[in-house]
N, C-alpha and C positions, 0 to 999 in steps of 0.2 A: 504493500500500500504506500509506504512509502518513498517509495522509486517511482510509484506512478504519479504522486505529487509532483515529486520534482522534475517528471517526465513533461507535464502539466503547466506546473510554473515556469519551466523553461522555456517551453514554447510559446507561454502569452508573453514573457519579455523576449525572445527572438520576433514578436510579432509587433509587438510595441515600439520597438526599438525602427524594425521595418518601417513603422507606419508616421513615424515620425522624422523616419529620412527623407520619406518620398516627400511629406509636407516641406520641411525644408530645403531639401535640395536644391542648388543653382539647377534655374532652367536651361540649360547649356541647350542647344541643337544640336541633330545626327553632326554638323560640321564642327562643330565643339565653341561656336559662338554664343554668346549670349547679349541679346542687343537692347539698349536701351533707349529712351525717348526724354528729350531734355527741350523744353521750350522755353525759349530764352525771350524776355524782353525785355524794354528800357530801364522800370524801376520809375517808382516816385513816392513821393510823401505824401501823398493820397490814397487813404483806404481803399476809397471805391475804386481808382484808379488800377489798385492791387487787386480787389476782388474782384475785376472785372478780367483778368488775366486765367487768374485762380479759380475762377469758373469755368474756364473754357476748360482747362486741363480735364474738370470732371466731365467736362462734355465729350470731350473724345476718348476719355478712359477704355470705355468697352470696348466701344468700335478696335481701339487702337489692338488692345490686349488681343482682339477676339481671337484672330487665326495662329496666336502665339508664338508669332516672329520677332514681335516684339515684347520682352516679359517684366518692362518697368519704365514708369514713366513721374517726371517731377517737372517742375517749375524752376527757375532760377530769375531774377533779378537783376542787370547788369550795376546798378548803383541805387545808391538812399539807403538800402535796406537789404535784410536775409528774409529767404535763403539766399547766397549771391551765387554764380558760376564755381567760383573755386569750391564754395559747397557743397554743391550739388555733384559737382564731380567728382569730388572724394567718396562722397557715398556710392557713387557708383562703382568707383575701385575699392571700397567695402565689400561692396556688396557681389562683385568678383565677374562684372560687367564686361567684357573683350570690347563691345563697341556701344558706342553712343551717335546714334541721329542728334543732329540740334538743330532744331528751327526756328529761325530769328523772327520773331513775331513781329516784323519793324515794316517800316512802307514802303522805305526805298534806300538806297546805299545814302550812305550817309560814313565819318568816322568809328563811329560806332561799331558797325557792322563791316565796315570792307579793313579795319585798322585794330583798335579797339579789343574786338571778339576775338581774332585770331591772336592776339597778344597776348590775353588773359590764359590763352590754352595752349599756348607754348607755342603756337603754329607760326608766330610769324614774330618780328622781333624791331617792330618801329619806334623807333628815339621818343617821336611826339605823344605815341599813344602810352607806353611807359613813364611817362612822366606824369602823363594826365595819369594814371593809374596809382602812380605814387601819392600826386596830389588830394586827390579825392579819397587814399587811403583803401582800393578797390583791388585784393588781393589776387593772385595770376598763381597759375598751379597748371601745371603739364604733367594729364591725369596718365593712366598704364593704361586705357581705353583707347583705340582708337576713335578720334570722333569724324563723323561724317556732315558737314555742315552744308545744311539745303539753300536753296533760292530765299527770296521772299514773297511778299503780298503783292508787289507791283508785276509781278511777271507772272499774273495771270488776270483776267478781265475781272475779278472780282471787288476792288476798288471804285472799280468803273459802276457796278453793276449795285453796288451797295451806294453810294452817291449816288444815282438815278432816282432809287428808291427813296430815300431821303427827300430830293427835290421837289417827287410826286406830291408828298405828304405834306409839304409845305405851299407850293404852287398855287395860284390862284387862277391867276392868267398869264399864260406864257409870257404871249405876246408884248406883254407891258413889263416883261420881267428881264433881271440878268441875274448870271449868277456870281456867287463872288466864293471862292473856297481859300477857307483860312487853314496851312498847315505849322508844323513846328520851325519846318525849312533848318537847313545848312550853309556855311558860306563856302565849304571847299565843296560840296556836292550842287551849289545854287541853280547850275544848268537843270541838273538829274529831276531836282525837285519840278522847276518850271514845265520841263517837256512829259513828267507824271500829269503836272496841272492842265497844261496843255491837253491831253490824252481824253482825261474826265472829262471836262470841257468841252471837246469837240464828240465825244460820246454820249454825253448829259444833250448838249443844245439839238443832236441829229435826233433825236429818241422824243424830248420833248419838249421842243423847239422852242429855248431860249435862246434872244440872238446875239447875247453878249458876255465876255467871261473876265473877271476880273481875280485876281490871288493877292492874299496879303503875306502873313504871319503872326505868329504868337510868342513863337520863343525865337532860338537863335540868332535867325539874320534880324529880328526888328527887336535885339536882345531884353525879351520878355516887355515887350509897352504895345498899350494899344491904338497907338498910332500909324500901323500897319494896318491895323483892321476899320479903320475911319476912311485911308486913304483911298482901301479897295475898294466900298462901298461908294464914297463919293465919284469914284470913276461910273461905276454902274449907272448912278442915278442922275448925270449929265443928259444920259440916253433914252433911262426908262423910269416907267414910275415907280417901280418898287425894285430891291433887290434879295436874291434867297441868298443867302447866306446858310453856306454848311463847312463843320470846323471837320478838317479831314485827319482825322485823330483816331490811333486808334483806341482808346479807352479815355471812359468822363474824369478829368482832371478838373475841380472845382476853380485851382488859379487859370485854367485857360482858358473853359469852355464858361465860367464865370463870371472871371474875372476882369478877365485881358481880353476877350474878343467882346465879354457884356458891356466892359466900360467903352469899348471902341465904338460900338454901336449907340450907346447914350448920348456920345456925344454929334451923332446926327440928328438935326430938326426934323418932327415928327418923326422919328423911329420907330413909334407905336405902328403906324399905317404903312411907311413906306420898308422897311427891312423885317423881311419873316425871317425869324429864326426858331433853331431849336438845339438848346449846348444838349447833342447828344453826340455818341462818335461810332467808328465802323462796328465797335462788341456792343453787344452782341450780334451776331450774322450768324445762321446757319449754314453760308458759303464759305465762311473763314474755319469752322472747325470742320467740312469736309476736307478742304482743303488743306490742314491739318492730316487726317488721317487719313488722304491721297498719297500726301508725297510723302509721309510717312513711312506708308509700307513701299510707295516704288525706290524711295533708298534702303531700306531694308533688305526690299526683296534683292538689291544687287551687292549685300555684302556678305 
């Protein structure tokens, strides 16, 4: 009786032991990779501006996990606040990750993104972006992952298509209207930004024919004042009676969509009638988190 106990107990901890490898274990693949999902954006010192990030992530969670190519995914931060890249990355070489997709949640090349990002991750090694990285105290770590870094938001019609949408819902009358789109902008990328604005523009006015396009900003080039956003508007309304104003952002930032484009707008006579707006920005979009878990798996699927 006694041997059949321990015959007994043996084998529920031979089984328990099993059952809590399988729970644990790295998801590795038949190829011995195990790939991870890291969606990187700006950062700010706005909550909502953060949970409007931090929502998307749960939005594609599933989808992402589903076909289990990819078997972990987080958020990173690039300044303000954590979690930042360099922590995110660590846990991913914690957690025993071979590769990491990273997908710059950003609109268009900018420092940031074409300088900046690859800095932070050992990939590239620019004077100006290291320094700005010093300055800001935005720590750089070159993880044992490989990382695979995708495109972004402007190289696919989806900015286009989510501005439209916006425009609809503000629109009264085309024809009397222009529009004016306020982004963050850059001064070394200033072409990139314009020919994005340009793009929307001439795809917003063909779709629903507004026959005038005017751009400000908010941050960099008009370095945070809203006298970019007055200047844009007042071109509009030379022409037309009213102007739509949409802040081409991606996430509600209270100093921009508030603050700095509400006060630029105040200071036009009758503003109430003649400039629609609405501080909202591209998140939420159901096109931005397929498009997430598009290029997702098609980087995935090639590594």
């Amino acid at each position: 009786m006694e041997k059949l106990f321990l015959f007994i107990l043996s084998g529920a901890i031979a089984f328990s032991f099993s059952g809590c490898k399988h729970k644990g274990a790295s998801t590795h693949s038949s190829s011995g990779k195990k790939i991870g999902l890291l969606l990187v954006n700006h950062g700010s010192r706005s909550e909502t501006w953060r949970n409007a990030l931090l929502d998307l992530e749960k939005q594609v969670t599933d989808s992402v996990l589903k076909d289990g190519k990819i078997t972990g995914i987080k958020t990173a931060f690039m300044e303000y606040t954590e979690p930042s890249i360099a922590t995110r990355l660590k846990e991913f070489d914690q957690e025993g990750f071979t590769d990491v997709v990273l997908v710059p949640v950003f609109l268009t090349v900018s420092p940031h993104t074409f300088d900046d990002i690859p800095t932070i991750i050992g990939q590239k090694e620019d004077p100006q972006s290291k320094e700005m990285l010093k300055l800001e105290k935005i720590e750089r770590y070159t993880p044992k992952a490989s990382i695979h870094i995708t495109p972004m938001l402007d190289f696919t019609k989806i900015v286009k298509t989510n501005v439209l949408r916006r425009v609809k819902y503000l629109s009264v009358n085309p024809a009397e209207e222009g529009l004016v789109l306020i982004g963050y902008g850059d001064e070394t990328y200033h072409k990139d930004w314009l020919n994005l604005f340009d793009e929307i523009g001439t795809y917003v006015n063909a779709e629903k024919g507004l026959g005038a396009l005017s751009s400000g900003w908010c941050g960099h080039v008009a370095g945070y004042n809203s006298d970019s956003t007055t200047v844009a508007i007042e071109r509009i309304l030379r022409f037309k009676k009213r102007a739509v104003v949409v802040p081409v952002l991606v996430a509600h930032d209270e100093m921009f969509q508030v603050k700095i484009i509400g006060d630029g707008i105040n200071k036009i006579k009758d503003s109430k009638t003649r400039v629609l707006y609405k501080p909202d920005a591209i998140l939420p979009d159901s096109e931005v988190r397929q498009w997430v878990i598009d290029i997702t798996r098609q980087f995935a699927g090639k590594i």
